[in-house]
HTML snippet that shows the backbone in 3Dmol.js (N, CA, C, O; Angstrom):
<script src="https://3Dmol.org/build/3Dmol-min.js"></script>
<div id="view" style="width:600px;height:400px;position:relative"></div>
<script>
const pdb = `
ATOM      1  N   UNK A   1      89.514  82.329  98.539  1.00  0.00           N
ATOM      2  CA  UNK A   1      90.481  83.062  97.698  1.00  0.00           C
ATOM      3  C   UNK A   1      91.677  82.175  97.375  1.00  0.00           C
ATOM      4  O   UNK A   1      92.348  81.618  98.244  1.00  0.00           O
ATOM      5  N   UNK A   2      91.869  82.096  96.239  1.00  0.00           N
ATOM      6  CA  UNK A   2      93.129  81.609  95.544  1.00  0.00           C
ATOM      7  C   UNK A   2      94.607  82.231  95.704  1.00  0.00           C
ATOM      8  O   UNK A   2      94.797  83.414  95.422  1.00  0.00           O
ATOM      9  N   UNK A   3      95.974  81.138  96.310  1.00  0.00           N
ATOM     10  CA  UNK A   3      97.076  82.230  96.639  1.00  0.00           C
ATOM     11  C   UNK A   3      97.606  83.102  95.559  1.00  0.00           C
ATOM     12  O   UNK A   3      97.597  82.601  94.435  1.00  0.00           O
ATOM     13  N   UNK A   4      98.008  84.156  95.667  1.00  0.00           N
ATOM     14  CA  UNK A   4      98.145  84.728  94.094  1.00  0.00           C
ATOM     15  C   UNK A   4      97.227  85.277  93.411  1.00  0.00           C
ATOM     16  O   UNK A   4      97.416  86.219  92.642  1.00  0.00           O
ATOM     17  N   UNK A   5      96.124  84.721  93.638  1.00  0.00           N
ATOM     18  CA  UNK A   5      94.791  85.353  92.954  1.00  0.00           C
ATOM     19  C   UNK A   5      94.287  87.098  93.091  1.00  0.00           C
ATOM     20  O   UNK A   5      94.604  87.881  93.987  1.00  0.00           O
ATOM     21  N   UNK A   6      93.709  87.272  92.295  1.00  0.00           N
ATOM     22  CA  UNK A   6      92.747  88.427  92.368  1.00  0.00           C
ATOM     23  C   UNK A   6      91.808  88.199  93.782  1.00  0.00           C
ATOM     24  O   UNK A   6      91.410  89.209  94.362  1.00  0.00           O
ATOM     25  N   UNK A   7      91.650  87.577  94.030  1.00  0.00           N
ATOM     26  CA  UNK A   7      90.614  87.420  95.317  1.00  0.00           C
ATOM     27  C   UNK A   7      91.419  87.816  96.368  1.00  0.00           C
ATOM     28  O   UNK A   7      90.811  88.559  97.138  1.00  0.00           O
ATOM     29  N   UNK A   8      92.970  87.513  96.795  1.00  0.00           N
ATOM     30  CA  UNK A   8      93.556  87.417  97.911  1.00  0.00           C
ATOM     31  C   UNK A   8      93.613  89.451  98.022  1.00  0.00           C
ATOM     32  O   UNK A   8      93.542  90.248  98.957  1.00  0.00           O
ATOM     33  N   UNK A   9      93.807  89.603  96.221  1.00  0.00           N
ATOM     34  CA  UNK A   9      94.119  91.706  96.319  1.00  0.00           C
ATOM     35  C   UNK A   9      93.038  92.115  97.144  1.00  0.00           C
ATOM     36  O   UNK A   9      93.109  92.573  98.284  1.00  0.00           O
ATOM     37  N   UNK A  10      91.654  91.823  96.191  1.00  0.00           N
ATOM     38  CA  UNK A  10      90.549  92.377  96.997  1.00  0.00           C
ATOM     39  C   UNK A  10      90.355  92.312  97.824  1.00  0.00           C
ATOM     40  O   UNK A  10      89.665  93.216  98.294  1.00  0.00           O
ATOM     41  N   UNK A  11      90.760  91.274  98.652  1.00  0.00           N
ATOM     42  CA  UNK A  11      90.618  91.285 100.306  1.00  0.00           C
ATOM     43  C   UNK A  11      91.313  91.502 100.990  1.00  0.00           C
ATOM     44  O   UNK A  11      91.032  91.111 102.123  1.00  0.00           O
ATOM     45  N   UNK A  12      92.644  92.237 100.824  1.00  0.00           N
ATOM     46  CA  UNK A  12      93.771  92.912 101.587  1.00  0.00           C
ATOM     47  C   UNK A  12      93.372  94.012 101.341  1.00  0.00           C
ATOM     48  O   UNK A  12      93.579  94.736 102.315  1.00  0.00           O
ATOM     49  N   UNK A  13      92.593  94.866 100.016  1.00  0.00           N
ATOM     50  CA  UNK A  13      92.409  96.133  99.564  1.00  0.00           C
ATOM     51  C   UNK A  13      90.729  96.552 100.385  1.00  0.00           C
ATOM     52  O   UNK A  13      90.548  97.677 100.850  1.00  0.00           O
ATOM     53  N   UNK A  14      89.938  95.762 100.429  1.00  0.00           N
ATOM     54  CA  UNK A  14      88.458  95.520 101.658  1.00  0.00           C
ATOM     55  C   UNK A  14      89.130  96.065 102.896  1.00  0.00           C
ATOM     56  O   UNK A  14      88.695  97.135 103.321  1.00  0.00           O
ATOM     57  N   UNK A  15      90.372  95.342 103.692  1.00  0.00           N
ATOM     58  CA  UNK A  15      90.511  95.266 104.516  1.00  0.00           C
ATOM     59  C   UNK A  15      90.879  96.470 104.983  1.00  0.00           C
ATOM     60  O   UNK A  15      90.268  96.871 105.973  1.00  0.00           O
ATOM     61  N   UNK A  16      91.981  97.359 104.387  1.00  0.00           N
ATOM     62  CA  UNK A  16      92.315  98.165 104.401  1.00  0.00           C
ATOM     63  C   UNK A  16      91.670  99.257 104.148  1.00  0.00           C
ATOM     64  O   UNK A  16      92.223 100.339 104.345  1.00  0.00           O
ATOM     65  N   UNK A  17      90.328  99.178 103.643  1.00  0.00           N
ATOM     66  CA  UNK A  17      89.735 100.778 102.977  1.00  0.00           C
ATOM     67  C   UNK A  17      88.654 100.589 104.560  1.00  0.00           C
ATOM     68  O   UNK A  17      88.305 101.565 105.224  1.00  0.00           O
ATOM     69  N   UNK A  18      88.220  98.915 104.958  1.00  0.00           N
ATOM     70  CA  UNK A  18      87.438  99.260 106.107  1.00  0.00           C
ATOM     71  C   UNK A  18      88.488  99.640 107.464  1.00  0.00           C
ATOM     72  O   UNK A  18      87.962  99.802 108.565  1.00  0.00           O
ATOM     73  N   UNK A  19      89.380  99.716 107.371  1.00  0.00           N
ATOM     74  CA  UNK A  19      90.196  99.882 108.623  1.00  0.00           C
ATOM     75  C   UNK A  19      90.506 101.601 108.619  1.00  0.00           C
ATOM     76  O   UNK A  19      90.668 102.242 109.657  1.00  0.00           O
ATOM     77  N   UNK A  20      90.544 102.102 107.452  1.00  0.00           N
ATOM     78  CA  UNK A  20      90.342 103.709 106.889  1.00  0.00           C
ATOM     79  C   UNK A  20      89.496 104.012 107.164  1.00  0.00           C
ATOM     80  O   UNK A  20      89.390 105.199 107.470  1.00  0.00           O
ATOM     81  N   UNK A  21      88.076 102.937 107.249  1.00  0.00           N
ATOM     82  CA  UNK A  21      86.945 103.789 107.067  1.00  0.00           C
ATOM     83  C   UNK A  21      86.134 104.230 105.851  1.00  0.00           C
ATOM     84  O   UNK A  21      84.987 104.676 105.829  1.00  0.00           O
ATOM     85  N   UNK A  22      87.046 103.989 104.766  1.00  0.00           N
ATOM     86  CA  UNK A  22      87.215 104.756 103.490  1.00  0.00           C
ATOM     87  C   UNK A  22      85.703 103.593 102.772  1.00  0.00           C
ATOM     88  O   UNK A  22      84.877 104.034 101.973  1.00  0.00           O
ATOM     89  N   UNK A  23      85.694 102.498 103.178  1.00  0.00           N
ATOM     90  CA  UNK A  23      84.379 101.378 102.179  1.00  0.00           C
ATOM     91  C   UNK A  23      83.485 101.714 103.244  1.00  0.00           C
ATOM     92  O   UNK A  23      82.635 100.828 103.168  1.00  0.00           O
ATOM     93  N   UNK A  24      83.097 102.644 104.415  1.00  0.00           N
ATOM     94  CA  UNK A  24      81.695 102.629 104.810  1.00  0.00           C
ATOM     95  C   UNK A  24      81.440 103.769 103.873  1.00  0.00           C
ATOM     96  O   UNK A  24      80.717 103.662 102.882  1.00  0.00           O
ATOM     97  N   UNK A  25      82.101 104.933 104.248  1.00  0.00           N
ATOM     98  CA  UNK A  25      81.565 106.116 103.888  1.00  0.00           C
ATOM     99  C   UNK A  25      81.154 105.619 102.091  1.00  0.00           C
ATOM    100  O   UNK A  25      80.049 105.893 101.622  1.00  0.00           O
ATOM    101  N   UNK A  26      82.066 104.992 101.396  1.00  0.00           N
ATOM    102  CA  UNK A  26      81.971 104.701 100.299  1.00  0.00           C
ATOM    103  C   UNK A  26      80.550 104.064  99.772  1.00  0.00           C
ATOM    104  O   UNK A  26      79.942 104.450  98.775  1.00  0.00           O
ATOM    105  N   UNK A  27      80.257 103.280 100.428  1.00  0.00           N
ATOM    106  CA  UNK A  27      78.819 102.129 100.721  1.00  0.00           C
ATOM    107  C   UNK A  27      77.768 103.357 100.727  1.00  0.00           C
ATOM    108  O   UNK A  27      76.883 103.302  99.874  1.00  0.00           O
ATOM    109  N   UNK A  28      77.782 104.409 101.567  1.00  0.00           N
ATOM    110  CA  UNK A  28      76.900 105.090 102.089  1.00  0.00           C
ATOM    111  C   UNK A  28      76.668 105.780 101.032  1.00  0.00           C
ATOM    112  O   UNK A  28      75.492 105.995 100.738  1.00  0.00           O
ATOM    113  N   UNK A  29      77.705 106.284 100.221  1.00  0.00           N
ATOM    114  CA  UNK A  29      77.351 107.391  98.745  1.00  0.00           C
ATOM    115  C   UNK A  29      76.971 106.569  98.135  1.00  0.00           C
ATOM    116  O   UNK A  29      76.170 107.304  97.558  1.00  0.00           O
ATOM    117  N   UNK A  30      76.745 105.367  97.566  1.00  0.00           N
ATOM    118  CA  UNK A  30      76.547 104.650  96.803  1.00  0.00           C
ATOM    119  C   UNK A  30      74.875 104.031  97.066  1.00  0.00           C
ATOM    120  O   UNK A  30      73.845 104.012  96.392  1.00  0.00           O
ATOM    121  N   UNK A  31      75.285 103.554  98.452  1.00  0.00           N
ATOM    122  CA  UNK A  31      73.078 102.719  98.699  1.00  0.00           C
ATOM    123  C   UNK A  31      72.627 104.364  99.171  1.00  0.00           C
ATOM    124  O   UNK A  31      71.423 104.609  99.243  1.00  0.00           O
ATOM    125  N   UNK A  32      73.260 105.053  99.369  1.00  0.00           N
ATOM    126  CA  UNK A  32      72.093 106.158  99.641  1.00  0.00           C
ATOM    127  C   UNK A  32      72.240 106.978 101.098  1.00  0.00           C
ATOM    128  O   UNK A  32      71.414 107.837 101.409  1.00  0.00           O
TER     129      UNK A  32
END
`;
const viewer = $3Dmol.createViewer("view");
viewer.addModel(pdb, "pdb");
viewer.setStyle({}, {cartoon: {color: "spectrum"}});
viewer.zoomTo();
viewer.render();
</script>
């Protein structure tokens, strides 16, 4: 990830939805 970049958001925003919990359940509606 680039400093400043779009890459550094998505991976503070990853980090945070898996620490919620919020990107498994999310994963799960999505593959099934």
């Amino acid at each position: 990830s680039q400093p400043g970049g779009h890459g550094a958001v998505r991976e503070a925003a990853e980090i945070i939805l898996k620490r919620l919990g919020l990107f498994e359940k999310a994963m799960e509606r999505y593959v099934g």
